[in-house]
Legacy VTK file of the C-alpha trace (Angstrom):
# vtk DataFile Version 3.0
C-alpha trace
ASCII
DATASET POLYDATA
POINTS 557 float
24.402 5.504 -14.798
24.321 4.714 -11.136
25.968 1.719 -9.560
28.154 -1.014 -10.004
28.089 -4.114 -7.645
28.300 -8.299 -6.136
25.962 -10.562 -7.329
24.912 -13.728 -5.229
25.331 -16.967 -7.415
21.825 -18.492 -8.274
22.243 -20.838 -5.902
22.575 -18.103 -3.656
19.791 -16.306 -4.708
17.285 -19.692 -4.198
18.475 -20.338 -1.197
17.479 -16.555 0.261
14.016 -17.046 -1.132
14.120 -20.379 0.020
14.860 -19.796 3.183
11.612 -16.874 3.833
8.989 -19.663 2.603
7.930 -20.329 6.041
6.185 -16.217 5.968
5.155 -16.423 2.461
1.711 -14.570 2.138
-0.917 -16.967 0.234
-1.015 -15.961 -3.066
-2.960 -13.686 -4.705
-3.969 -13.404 -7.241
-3.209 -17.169 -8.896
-0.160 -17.154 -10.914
-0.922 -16.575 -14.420
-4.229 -14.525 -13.416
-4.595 -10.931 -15.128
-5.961 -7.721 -13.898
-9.088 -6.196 -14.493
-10.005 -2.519 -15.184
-12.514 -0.867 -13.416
-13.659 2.994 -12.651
-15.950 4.780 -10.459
-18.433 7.774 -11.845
-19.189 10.036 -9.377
-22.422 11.427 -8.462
-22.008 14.522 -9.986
-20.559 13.193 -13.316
-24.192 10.463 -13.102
-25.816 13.809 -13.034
-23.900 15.862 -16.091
-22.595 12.375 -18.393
-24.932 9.920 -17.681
-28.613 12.007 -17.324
-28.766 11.443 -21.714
-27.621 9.226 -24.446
-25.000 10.804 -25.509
-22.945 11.406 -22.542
-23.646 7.494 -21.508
-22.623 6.553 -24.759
-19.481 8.638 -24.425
-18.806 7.207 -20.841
-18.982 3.889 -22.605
-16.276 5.069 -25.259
-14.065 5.686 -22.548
-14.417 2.147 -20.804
-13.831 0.459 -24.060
-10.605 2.571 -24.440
-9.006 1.204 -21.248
-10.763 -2.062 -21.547
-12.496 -1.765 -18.634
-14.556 -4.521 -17.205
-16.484 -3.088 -14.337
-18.434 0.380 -13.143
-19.023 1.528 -10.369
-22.432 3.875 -10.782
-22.153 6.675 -7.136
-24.861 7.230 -5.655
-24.002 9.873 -3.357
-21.044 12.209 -3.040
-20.418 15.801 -1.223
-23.929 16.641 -0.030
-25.689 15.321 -3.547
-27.741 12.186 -3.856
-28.129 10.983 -8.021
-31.308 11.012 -9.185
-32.268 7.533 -8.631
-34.048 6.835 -12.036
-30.639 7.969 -13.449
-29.004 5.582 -11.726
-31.185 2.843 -12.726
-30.851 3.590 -16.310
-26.790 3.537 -16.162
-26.895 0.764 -14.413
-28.825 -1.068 -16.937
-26.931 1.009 -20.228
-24.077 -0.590 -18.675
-24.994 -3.882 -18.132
-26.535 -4.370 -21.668
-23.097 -3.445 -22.648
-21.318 -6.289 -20.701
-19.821 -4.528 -18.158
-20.514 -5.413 -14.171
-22.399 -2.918 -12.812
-21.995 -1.785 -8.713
-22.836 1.224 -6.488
-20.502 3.812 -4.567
-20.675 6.038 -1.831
-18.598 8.710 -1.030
-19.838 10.308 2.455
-18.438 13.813 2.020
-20.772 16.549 3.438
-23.215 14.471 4.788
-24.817 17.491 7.197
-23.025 18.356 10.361
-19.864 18.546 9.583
-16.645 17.175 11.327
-14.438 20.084 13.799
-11.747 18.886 12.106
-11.840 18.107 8.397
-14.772 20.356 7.286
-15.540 17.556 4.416
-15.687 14.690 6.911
-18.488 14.732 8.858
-20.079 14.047 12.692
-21.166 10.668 13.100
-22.038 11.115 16.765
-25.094 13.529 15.018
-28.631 11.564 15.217
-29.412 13.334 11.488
-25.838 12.452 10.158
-26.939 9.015 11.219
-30.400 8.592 9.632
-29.441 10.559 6.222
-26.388 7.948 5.798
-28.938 5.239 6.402
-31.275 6.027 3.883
-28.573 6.598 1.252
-27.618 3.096 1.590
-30.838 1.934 1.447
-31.688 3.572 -2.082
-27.878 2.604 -3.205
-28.978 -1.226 -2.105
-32.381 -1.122 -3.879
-29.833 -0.641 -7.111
-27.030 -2.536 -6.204
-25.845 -5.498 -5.502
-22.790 -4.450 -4.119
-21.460 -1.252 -3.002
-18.092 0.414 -2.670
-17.752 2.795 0.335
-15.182 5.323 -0.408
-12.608 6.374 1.986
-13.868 9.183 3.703
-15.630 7.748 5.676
-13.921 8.490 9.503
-14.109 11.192 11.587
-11.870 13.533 13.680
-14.821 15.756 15.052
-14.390 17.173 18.620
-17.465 18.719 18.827
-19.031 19.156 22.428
-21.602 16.014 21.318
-18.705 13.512 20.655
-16.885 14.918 23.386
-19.883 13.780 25.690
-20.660 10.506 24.263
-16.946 9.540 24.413
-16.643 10.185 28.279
-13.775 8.337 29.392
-12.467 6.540 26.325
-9.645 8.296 24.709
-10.224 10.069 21.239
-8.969 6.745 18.997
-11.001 4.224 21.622
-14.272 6.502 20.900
-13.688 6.559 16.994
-13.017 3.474 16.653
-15.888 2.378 18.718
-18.439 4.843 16.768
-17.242 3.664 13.367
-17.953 0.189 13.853
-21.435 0.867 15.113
-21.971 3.416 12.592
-21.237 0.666 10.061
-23.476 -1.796 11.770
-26.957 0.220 12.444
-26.526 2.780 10.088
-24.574 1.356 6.663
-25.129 -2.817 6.576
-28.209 -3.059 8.200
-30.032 -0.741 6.067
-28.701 -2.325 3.720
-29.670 -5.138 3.819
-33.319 -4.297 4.785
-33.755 -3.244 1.332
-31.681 -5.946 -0.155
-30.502 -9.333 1.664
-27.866 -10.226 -1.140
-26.143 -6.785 -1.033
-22.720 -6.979 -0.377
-20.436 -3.915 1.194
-16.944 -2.713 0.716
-15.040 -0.873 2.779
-12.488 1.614 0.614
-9.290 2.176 3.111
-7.787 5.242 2.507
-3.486 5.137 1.781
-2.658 6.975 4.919
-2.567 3.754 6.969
-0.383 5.650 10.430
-3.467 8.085 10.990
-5.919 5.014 10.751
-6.102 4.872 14.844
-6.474 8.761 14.937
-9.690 8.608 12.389
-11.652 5.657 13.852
-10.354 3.152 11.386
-10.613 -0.057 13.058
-8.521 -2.434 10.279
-9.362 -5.753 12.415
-12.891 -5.097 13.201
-13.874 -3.440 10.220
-12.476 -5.966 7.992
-14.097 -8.970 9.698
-17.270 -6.785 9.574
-17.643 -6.083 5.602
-17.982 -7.906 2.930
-14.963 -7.424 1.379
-12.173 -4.378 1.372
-10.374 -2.117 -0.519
-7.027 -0.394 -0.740
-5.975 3.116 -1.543
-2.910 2.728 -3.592
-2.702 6.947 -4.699
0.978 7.448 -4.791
1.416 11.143 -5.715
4.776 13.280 -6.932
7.172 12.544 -4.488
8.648 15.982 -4.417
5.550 17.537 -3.619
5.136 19.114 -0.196
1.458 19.486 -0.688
1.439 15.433 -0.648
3.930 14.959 1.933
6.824 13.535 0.164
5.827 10.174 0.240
7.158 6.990 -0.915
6.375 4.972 -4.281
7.067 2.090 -1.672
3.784 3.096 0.177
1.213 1.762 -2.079
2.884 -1.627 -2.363
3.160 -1.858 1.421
-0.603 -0.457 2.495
-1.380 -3.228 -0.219
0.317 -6.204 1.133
-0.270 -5.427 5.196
-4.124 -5.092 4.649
-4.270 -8.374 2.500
-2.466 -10.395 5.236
-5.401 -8.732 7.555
-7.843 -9.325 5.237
-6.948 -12.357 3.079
-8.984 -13.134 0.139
-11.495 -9.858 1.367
-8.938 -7.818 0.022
-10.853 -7.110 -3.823
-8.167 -4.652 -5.363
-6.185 -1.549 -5.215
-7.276 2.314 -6.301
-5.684 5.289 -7.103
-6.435 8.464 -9.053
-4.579 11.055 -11.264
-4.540 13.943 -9.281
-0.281 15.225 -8.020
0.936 13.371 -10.363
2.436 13.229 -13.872
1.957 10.670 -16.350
5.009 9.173 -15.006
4.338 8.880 -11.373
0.652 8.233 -12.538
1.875 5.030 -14.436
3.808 4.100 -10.815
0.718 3.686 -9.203
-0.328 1.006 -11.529
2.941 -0.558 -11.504
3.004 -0.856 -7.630
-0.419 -1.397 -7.389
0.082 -4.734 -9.488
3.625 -5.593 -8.119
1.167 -5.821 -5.018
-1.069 -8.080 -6.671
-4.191 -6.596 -7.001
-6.617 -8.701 -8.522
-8.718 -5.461 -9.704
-7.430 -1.767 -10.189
-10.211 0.733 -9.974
-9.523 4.221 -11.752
-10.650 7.149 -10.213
-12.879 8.401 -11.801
-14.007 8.698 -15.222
-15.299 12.285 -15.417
-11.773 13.414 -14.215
-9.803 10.709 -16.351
-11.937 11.834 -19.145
-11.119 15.365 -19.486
-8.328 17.468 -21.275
-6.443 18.075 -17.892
-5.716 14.581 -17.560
-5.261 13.078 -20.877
-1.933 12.152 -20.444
-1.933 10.193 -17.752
-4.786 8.431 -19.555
-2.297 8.125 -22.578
0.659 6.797 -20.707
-1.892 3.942 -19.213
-3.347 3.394 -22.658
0.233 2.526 -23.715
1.608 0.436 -21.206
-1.820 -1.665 -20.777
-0.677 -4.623 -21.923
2.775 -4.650 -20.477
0.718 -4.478 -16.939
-1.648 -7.225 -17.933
1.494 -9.457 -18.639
3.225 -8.481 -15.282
-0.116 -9.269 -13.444
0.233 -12.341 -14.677
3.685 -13.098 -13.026
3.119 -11.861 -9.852
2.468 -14.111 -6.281
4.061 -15.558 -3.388
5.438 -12.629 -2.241
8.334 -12.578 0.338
10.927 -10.765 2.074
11.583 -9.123 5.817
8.847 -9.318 8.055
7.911 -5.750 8.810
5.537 -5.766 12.061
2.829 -3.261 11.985
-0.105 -4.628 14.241
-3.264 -3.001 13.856
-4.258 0.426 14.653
-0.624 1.053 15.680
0.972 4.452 15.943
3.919 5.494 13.833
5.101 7.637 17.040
8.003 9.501 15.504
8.744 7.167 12.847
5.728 7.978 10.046
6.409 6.046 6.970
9.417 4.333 8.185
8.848 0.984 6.369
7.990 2.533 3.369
11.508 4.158 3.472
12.891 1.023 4.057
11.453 -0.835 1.056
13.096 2.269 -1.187
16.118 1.085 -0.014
16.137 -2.041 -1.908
16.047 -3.797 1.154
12.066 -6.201 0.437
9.963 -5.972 2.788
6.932 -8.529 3.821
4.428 -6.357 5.816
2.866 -8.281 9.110
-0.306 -7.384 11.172
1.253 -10.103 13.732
4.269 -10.634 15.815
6.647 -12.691 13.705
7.164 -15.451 16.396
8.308 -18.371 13.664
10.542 -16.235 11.086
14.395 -16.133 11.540
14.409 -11.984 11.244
12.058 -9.114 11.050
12.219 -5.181 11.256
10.478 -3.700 14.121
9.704 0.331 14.954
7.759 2.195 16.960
4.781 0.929 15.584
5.320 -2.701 17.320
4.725 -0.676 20.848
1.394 -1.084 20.288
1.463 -4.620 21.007
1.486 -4.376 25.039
3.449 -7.733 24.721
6.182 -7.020 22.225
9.334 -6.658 24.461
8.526 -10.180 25.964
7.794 -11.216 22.745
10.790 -9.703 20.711
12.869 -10.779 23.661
11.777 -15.177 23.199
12.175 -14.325 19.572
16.197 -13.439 20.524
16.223 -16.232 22.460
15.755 -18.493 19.495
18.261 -16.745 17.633
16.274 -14.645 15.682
17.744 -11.564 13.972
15.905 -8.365 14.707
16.324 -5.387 12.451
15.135 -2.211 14.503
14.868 1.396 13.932
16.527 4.174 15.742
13.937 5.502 17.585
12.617 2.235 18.845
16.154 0.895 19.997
16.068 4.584 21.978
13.078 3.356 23.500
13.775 -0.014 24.576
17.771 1.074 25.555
17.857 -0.771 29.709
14.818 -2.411 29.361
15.207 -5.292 31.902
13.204 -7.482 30.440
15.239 -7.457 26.814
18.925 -9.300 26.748
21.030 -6.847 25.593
19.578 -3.730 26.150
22.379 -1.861 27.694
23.830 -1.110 24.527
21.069 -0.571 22.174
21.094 3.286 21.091
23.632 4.001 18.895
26.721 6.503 19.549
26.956 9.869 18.371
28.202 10.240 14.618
27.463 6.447 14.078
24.574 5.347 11.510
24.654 1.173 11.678
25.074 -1.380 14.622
25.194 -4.913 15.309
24.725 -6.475 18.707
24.869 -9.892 19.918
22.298 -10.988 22.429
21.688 -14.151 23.588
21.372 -16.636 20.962
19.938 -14.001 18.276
21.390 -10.471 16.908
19.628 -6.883 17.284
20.890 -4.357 14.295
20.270 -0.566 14.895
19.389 1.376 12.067
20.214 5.279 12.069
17.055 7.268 10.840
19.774 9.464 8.698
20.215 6.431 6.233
16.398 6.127 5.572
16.284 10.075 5.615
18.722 9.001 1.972
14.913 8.198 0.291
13.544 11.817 0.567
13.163 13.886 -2.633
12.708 17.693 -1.873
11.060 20.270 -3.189
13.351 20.327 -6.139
13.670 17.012 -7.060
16.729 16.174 -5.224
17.676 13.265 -2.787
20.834 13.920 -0.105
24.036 12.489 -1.543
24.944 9.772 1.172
28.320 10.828 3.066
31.055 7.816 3.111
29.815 6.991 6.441
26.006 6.783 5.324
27.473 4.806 2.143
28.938 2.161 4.233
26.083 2.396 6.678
23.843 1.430 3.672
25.908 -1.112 2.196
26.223 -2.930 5.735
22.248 -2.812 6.109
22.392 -4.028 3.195
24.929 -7.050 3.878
22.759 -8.022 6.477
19.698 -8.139 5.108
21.517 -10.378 2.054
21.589 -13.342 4.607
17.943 -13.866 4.077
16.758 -12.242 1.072
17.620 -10.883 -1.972
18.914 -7.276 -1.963
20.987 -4.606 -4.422
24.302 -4.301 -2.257
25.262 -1.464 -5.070
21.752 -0.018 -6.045
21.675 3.995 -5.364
18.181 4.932 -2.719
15.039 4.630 -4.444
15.243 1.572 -5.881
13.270 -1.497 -4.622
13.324 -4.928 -5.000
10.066 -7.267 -4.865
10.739 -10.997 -4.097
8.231 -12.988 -5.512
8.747 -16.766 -5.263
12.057 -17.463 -7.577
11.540 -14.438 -9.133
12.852 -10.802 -8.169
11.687 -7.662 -9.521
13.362 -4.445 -9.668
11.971 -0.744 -10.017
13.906 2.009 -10.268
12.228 4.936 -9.015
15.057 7.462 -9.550
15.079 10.032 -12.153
18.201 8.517 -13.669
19.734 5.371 -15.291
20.604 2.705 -12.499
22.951 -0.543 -13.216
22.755 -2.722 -10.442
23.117 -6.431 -9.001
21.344 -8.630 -6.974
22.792 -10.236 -3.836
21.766 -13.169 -2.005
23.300 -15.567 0.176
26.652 -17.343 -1.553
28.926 -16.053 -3.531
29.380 -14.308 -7.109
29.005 -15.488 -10.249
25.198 -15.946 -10.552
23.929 -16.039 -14.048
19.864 -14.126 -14.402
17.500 -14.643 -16.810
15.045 -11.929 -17.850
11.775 -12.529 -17.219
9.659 -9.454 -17.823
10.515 -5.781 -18.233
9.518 -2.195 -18.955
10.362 -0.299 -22.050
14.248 -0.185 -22.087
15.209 -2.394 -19.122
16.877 -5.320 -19.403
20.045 -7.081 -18.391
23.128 -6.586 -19.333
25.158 -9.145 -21.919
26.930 -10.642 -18.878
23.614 -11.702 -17.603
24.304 -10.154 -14.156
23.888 -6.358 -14.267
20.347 -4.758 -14.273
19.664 -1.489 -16.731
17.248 0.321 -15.817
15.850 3.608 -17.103
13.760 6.119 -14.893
11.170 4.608 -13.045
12.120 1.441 -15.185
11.236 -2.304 -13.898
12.760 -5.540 -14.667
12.119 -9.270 -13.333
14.743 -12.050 -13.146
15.206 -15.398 -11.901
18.363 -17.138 -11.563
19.214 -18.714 -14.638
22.221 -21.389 -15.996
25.507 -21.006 -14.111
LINES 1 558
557 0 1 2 3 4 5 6 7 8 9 10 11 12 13 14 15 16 17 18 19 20 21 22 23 24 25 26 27 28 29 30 31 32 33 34 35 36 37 38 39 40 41 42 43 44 45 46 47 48 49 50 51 52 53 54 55 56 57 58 59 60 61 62 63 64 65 66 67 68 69 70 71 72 73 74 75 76 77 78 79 80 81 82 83 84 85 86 87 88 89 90 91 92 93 94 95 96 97 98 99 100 101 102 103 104 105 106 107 108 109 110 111 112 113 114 115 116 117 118 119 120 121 122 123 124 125 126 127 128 129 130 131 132 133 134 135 136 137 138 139 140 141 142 143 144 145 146 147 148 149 150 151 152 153 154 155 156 157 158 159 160 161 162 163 164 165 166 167 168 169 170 171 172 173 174 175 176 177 178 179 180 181 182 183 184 185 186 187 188 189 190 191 192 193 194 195 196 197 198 199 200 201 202 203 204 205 206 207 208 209 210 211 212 213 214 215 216 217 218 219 220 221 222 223 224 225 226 227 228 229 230 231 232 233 234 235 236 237 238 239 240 241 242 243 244 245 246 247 248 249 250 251 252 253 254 255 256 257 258 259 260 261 262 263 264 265 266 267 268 269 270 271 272 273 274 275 276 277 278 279 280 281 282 283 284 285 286 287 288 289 290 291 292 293 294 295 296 297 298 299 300 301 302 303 304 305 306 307 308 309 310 311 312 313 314 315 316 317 318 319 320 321 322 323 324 325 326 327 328 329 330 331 332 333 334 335 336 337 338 339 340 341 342 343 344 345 346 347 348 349 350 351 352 353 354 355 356 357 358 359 360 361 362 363 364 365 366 367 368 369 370 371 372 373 374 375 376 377 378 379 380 381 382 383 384 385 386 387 388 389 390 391 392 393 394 395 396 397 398 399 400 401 402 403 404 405 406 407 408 409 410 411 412 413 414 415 416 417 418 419 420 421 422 423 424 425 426 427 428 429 430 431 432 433 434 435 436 437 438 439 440 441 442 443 444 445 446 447 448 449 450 451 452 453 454 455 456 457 458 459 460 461 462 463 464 465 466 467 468 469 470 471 472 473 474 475 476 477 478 479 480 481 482 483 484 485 486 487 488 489 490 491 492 493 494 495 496 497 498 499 500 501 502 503 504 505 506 507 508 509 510 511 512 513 514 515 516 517 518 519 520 521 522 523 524 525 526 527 528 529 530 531 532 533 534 535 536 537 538 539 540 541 542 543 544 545 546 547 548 549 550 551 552 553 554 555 556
């Protein structure tokens, strides 16, 4: 087993979430609230499941399985439209059979295709334009509400968009298109055909491109009905999905539901790079998150050979997820400032390998003015205002966690006390600086580098100096939340309230501790767990298996 480590006292441990109540995201769902199932059927599997008796009746088979609650009947998906009296009759199969009953579309070869992505198409194309139109008005004489999966965006540079942008840069003109796209030629439609309709927009889970692709979070949100949230977390190992975090999912989750509040309708992911294992992470994160509704994608892929153990895994853990969806809300931790439409610069992902370092993060769309700490990177350069901003926060004395790349940037900025000595010297991974009434602590890219898993299912073994690095991020953060001071990379921890949650996302046994502030000798009580976590018999030490989760509060001392 990994670890062995300093636990905060209870006390301690109250006092840290205490102390972060004052950035506590409204919750939601309602404590005590449980998830519902859902699944979308795409067009294609409409036309080979649903077209007879049988094959609805087998579609059904496979909702009652997972105890799903809701459908979501596509309309339209890579350059074929349903037959509409198919639709129709699903729709109603379904509804006679108590389930809730909405439309999808996926807009993936539409006509003219994108430059870039050949799947994605041109939305600066007049036909483009007038076909997406009259898809959503046959999907809203159906439906009463729609889904709008996450393709739709653009990245053409064809000689059309490249004259209708004129001046604006590539984002301003995407951005700019999108939203009128959605206006003229998705809502209005729309809601020719059908007043009452309501739209979601699907966000895709690769939230540092959404400036490149004409995703407009702010604009877009305030525009549709209601949103969704791409949650896919794939095999972390795999190069062909970029070696991303578990930590992702939670995080795209939680920043789009502080932009979009009670808009934000659920999380989604799908099967595909993964194993039943990382498959049952996405639900796990996706709940820790507190989605109100998971949506499974999709039934005719979920109900096939090739994926029947992912299926199987969910199947068995089902009602361990219902009871953790009913303990989750009032999430807290470090602010982490990502304002909208804000580019990564060379820092993609950074928060995400933050979180896997069991240090919580609380994801913000706006400057942290009120909280005592928060972790900036090069994403806050967005904000044309930040260094005035971040430099009134120091002056209250706030404590600003920053990355390496951003301290490089702001090193001599005039306008920031203290930044003569902001980059960090050569060999060194961890700094603390004084300024003004407030603190500024560097953190070296190498230790959140400790969170990648390679090719072959490895993660770099820290050096001593990357150890103590680590452990004195770690220390710091402790002084306002709770943290694992001895917990090995890829393990997070999930403030929630008085409650902490733990997930292990290694491929090995991890005992750990909790820290807060105070001192040791806290006492834990177990409050929910995974098959084969729990705590130790001295009430302090967390066991967790592979990709195992546990939640505690402090219990007697």
């Amino acid at each position: 087993m990994h670890g062995c480590g300093i636990l905060g006292k209870a006390s301690g441990l109250q006092i840290a979430l205490a102390a972060l109540v004052f950035f506590v995201v409204s919750p939601s769902p309602a404590p005590g609230s449980s998830v519902r199932w859902s699944t979308i059927i795409t067009a294609q599997t409409v036309r080979d499941m649903l077209s007879t008796p049988r094959g609805r009746e087998q579609a059904l088979q496979f909702c009652r399985r997972l105890h799903i609650k809701k459908v979501y009947v596509e309309v339209f998906r890579d350059g074929y439209e349903a037959d509409l009296g198919t639709l129709a009759t699903a729709r109603n199969f379904f509804s006679r059979a108590g389930l809730a009953v909405s439309g999808a579309v996926a807009t993936t070869q539409l006509g003219k295709p994108s430059t870039g992505w050949k799947i994605v198409a041109c939305y600066t194309d007049r036909g483009n334009q007038q076909r997406l139109a009259n898809i959503f008005r046959d999907a809203a004489g159906l439906f009463n509400e729609i889904i709008l999966d996450d393709f739709f965006f653009t990245d053409c540079q064809c000689s059309e968009c490249a004259a209708a942008k004129g001046s604006l840069s590539w984002p301003q003109y995407r951005k700019k298109l999108m939203l009128q796209v959605s206006r003229e030629d998705v809502i209005l439609p729309a809601r020719e055909v059908n007043p009452h309709v309501r739209i979601i927009l699907k966000y895709p889970q690769w939230y540092d491109k959404f400036q490149d692709r004409g995703y407009g979070v702010s604009a877009e949100t305030k525009l549709y009905d209601r949103i969704w949230v791409g949650t896919e977390l794939r095999d972390p190992s795999s190069q062909d999905w970029g070696h991303k975090q578990q930590y992702m999912g939670f995080f795209i989750y939680r920043w789009l539901h502080d932009i979009g509040g009670q808009k934000t309708g659920g999380a989604w992911f799908d099967p595909y790079g993964t194993n039943p294992t990382f498959y049952l992470d996405q639900a796990y994160v996706s709940i820790l998150a507190g989605a109100p509704e998971v949506l499974l994608f999709n039934l005719g892929s979920l109900d096939s050979p090739q994926y029947s153990g992912q299926v199987n895994a969910l199947v068995s853990r089902e009602s361990n997820l219902v009871e953790l969806s009913g303990l989750v809300s009032d999430w807290r931790g470090i602010p982490a400032y990502k304002p909208p439409s804000s580019d990564p610069g060379t820092e993609p992902d950074i928060f995400d390998e933050i979180g896997m370092l069991s240090v919580p993060l609380l994801p913000t769309s706006t400057f942290p003015a009120q909280a005592p700490v928060a972790f900036f990177a090069d994403y806050a350069l967005t904000d044309a205002n930040f260094v005035p901003e971040l430099a009134e926060f120091l002056n209250r004395g706030g404590t600003a966690f920053m990355s390496e790349d951003l301290a490089h940037r702001l090193n001599r900025d005039p306008r920031l006390p203290g930044s003569q000595h902001l980059e960090l010297e050569e060999g060194k991974y961890f700094k603390s600086i004084g300024v003004e009434h407030g603190r500024i602590i560097v953190v070296s890219d190498a230790v959140l580098g400790l969170t990648y898993v390679d090719s072959k299912d490895r993660i770099e073994q820290p050096t001593p100096s990357l150890r103590a690095a680590l452990f004195s991020l770690r220390e710091a953060v402790r002084n306002y939340a709770p943290v694992s001071l001895d917990a090995p990379p890829r393990v997070a921890v999930f403030p929630m309230g008085r409650r902490v949650a733990v997930m292990n996302f290694t491929e090995l046994p991890v005992a750990c501790h909790l820290a807060g502030p105070g001192e040791s000798g806290a006492l834990l009580k177990q409050v929910f767990s995974t098959p084969g976590a729990s705590l130790a018999g001295d009430h302090k030490r967390l066991l967790l298996p592979p990709h195992g989760l546990l939640v505690v509060e402090p219990g007697a001392t």
